[in-house]
C-alpha positions as CSV (number, residue, x, y, z in Angstrom):
1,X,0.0,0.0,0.0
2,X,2.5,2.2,0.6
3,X,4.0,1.5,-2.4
4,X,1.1,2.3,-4.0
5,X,0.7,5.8,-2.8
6,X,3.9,6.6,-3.4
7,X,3.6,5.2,-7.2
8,X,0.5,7.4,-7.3
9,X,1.9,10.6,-5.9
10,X,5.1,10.1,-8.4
11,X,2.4,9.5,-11.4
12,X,0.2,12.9,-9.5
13,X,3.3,15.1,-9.7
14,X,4.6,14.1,-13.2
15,X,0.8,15.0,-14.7
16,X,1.1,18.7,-13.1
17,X,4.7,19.0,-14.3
18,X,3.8,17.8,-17.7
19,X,0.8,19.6,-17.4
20,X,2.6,23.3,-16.8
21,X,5.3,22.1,-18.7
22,X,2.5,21.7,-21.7
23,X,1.3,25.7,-20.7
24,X,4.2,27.2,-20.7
25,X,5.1,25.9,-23.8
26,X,1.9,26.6,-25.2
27,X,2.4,30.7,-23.8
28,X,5.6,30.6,-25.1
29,X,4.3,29.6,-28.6
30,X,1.7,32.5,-28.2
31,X,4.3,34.8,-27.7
32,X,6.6,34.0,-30.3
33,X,3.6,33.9,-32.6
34,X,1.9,36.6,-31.5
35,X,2.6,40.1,-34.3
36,X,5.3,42.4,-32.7
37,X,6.4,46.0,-34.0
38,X,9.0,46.0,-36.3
39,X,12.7,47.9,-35.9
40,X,15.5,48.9,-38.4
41,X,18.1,50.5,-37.0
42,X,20.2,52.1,-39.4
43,X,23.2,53.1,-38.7
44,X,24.6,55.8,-40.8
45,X,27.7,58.2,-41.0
46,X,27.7,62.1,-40.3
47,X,27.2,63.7,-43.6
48,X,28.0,67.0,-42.2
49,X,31.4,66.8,-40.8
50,X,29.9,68.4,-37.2
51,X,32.7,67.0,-35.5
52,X,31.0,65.6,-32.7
53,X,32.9,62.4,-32.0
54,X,36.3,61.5,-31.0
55,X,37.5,60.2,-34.6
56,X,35.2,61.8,-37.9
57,X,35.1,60.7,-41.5
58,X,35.9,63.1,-44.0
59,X,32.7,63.6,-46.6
60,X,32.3,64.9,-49.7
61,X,29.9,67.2,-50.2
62,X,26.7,65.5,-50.3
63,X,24.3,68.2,-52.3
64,X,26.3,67.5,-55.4
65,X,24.6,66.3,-58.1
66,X,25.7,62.7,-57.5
67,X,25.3,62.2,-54.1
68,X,21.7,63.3,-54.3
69,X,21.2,60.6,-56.6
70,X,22.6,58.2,-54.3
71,X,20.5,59.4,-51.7
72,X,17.5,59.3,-53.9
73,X,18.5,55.8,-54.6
74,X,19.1,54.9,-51.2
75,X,15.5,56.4,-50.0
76,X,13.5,54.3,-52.7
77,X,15.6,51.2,-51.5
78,X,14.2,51.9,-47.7
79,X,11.0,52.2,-48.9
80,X,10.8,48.3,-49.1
81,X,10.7,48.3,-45.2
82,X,7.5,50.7,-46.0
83,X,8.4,52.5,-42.0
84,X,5.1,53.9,-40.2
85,X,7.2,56.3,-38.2
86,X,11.1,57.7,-38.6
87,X,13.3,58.4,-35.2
88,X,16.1,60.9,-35.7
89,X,19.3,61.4,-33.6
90,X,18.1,64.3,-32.8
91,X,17.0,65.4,-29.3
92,X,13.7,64.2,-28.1
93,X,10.7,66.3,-27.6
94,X,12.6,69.0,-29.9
95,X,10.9,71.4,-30.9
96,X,13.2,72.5,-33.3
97,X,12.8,69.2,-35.2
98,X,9.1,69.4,-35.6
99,X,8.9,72.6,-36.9
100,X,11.7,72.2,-39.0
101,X,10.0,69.1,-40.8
102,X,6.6,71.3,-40.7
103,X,8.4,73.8,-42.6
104,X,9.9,70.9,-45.0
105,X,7.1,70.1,-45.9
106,X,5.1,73.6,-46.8
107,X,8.3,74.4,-48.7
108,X,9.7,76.5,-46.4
109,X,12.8,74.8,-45.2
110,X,15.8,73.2,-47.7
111,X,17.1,70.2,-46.4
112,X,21.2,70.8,-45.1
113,X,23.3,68.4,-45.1
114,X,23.0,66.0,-41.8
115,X,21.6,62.5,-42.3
116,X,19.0,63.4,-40.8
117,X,17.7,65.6,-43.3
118,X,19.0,64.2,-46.2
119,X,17.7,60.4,-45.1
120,X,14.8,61.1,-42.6
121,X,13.0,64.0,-43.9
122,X,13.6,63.4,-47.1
123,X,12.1,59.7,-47.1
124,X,9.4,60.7,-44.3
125,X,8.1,63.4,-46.9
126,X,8.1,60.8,-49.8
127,X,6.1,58.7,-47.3
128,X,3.8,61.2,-46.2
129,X,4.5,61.1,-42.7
130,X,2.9,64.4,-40.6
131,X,6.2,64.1,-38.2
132,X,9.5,62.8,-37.3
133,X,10.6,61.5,-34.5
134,X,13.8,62.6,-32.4
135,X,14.9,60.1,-29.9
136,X,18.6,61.4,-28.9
137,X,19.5,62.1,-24.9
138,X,23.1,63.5,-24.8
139,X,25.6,61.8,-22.3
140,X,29.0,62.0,-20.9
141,X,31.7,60.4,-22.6
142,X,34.5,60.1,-19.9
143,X,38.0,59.7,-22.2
144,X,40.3,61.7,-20.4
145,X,40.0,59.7,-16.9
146,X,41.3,56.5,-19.1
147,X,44.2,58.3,-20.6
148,X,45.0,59.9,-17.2
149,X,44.8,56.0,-15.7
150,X,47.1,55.0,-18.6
151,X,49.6,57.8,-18.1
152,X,49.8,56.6,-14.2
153,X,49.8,53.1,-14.8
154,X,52.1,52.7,-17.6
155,X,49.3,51.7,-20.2
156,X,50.2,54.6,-22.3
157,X,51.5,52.0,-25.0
158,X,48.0,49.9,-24.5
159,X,45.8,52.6,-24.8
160,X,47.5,54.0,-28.3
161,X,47.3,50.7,-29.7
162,X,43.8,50.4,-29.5
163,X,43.3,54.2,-30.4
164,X,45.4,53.8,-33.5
165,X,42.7,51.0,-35.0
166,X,40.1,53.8,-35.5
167,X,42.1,56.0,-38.0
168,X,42.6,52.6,-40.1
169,X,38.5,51.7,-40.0
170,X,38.2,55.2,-40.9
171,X,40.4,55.1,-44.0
172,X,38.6,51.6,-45.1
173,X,35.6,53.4,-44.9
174,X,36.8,56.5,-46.9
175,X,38.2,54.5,-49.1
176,X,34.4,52.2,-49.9
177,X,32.7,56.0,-49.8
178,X,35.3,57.8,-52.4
179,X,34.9,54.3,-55.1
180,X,31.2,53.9,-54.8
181,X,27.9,54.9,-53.3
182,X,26.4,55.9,-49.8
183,X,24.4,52.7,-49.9
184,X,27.9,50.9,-50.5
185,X,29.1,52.5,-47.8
186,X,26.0,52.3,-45.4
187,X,26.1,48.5,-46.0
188,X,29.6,48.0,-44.6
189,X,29.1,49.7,-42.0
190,X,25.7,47.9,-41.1
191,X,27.1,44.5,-41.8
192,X,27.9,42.3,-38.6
193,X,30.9,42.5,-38.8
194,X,32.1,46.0,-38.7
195,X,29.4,46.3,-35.8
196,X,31.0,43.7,-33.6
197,X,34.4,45.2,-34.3
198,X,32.9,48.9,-33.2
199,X,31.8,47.3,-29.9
200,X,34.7,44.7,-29.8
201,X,36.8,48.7,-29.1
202,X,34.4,50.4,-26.6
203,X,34.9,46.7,-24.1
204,X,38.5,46.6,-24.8
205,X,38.7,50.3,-22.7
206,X,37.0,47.8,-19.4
207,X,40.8,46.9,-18.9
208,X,42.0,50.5,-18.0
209,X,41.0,49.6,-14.2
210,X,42.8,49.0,-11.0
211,X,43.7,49.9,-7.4
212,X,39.8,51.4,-6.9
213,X,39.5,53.4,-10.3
214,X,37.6,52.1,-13.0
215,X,37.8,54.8,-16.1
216,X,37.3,52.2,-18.1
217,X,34.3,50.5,-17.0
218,X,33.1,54.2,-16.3
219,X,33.1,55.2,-19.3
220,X,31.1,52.2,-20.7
221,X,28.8,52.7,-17.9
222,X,28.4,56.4,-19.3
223,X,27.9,54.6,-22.8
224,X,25.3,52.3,-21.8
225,X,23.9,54.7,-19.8
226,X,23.2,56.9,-22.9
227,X,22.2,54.2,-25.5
228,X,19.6,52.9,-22.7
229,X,18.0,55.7,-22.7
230,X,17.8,56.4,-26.5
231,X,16.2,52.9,-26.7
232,X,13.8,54.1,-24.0
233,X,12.7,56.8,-25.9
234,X,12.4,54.4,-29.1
235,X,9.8,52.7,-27.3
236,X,8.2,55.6,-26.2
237,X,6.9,55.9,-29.9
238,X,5.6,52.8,-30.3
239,X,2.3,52.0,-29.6
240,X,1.4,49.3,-32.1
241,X,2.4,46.3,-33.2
242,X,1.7,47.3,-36.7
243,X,4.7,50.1,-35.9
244,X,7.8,49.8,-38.7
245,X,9.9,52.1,-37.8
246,X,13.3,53.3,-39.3
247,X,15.7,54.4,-36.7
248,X,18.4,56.4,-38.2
249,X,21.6,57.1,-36.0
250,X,25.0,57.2,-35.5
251,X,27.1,53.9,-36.0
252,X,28.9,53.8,-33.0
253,X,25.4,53.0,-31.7
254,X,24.6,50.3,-33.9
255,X,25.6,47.5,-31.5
256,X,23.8,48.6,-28.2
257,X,20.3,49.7,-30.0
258,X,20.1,46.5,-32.3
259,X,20.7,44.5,-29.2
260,X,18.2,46.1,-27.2
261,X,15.4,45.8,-29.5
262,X,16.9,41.8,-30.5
263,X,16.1,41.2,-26.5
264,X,12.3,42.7,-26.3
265,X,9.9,39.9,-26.5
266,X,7.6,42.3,-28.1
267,X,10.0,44.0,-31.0
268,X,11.2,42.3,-34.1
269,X,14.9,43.3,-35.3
270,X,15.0,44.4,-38.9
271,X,18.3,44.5,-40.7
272,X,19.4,46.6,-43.7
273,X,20.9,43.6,-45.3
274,X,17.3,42.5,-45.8
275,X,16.4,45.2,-48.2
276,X,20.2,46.2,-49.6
277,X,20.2,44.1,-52.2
């Protein structure tokens, strides 16, 4: 008998595992299944030259004759996505940007030459979207504690190795920019690899730390910190999982932004490789 119970207890709690072990499977199914909002984030060069980051590629200029093709080109191209909304690295809630676009649009404003003019209100127009979207929080950017740490801890050598990659990546992508097209050039620096070599730099600076300083993983605090909080306001602006939208920002912030939308259950990545052919 008491073999019996226990047989029957064993047999009792198998059926309720197997029984939640059914459910969640079936919720996870649900989930998986169920429609989410689609992302492409695009990650793009400064057109303009502005000079905002450490390292800058040199552009031509890009309201000559041929470069406006190439954007023309490359607008039709992300039409294939067909985006609902477009998010600018612009600062969010700007005023400046909506009434900017507003003007675009009655004619009263010529585009300059940022990408987010030249891509995002140009192809937003041609879509015959009432608005743009600026997403961008600023952040610090702590460099000089890391070269101070390197200076003290005799990392000097270290540090300039890793600095003197950038100019190299930036020459490769002069070089694809001056021989073809902006799409040519937007495509290398979307593809996986040149993103995971981008990020592959920012964690190589965690090893600037020691004796109770931590530049290093400061400033990739700082990073995160900032890129979080761009993705915040990205979701901010959904509100339907019929939602394409066409981020357009920066490529140093490829890496951080793709992951974040990869890891919501509710947002689907889109990548430009799917519609650069």
């Amino acid at each position: 008998m008491k073999i019996e119970r226990v047989s029957l207890m064993t047999v009792g709690l198998l059926f309720v595992l197997v029984a939640a072990a059914s459910a969640q499977t079936k919720e996870a199914v649900r989930t998986t299944s169920a429609k989410k909002a689609r992302v492409l984030v695009l990650g793009v060069f400064h057109m303009a030259n502005p000079g905002r980051d450490m390292f800058n590629l040199q552009v031509d200029d890009v309201l000559a004759p041929r470069r406006q093709k190439e954007l023309s080109d490359l607008a039709e191209m992300l039409k294939r996505f067909q985006p609902t909304k477009i998010a600018l690295e612009s600062p969010a809630g700007s005023e400046k940007i909506r009434k900017q676009y507003e003007d675009y649009l009655a004619g009263n404003y010529s585009l300059t030459r940022s990408e987010s003019d030249q891509i995002g209100f140009r192809l937003a127009k041609e879509l015959g979207h009432k608005q743009v979207c600026g997403i961008d929080i600023q952040g610090d950017f702590p460099f000089d504690p890391i070269a101070q740490f390197a200076k003290k801890n005799g990392k000097e050598e270290l540090l300039n190795g890793l600095i003197s990659q950038v100019p190299k990546e930036i020459e490769a992508m002069s070089a694809v920019l001056s021989k073809g097209t902006i799409t040519d050039l937007l495509r290398y620096i979307n593809q996986d690899e040149h993103v995971r070599r981008d990020h592959e730099f920012y964690m190589s600076l965690a090893q600037f730390a020691g004796n109770g300083e931590y530049p290093g993983p400061d400033l990739l605090a700082a990073w995160y910190q900032r890129n979080i909080r761009i993705y915040s306001n990205l979701r901010g602006m959904i509100d339907s999982p019929d939602d394409r939208v066409l981020v357009i920002y920066g490529s140093g912030h490829l890496f951080w932004l793709q992951r974040d939308v990869f890891d919501s259950p509710d947002l689907e990545l889109v990548r430009l490789s799917d519609y650069a052919k």
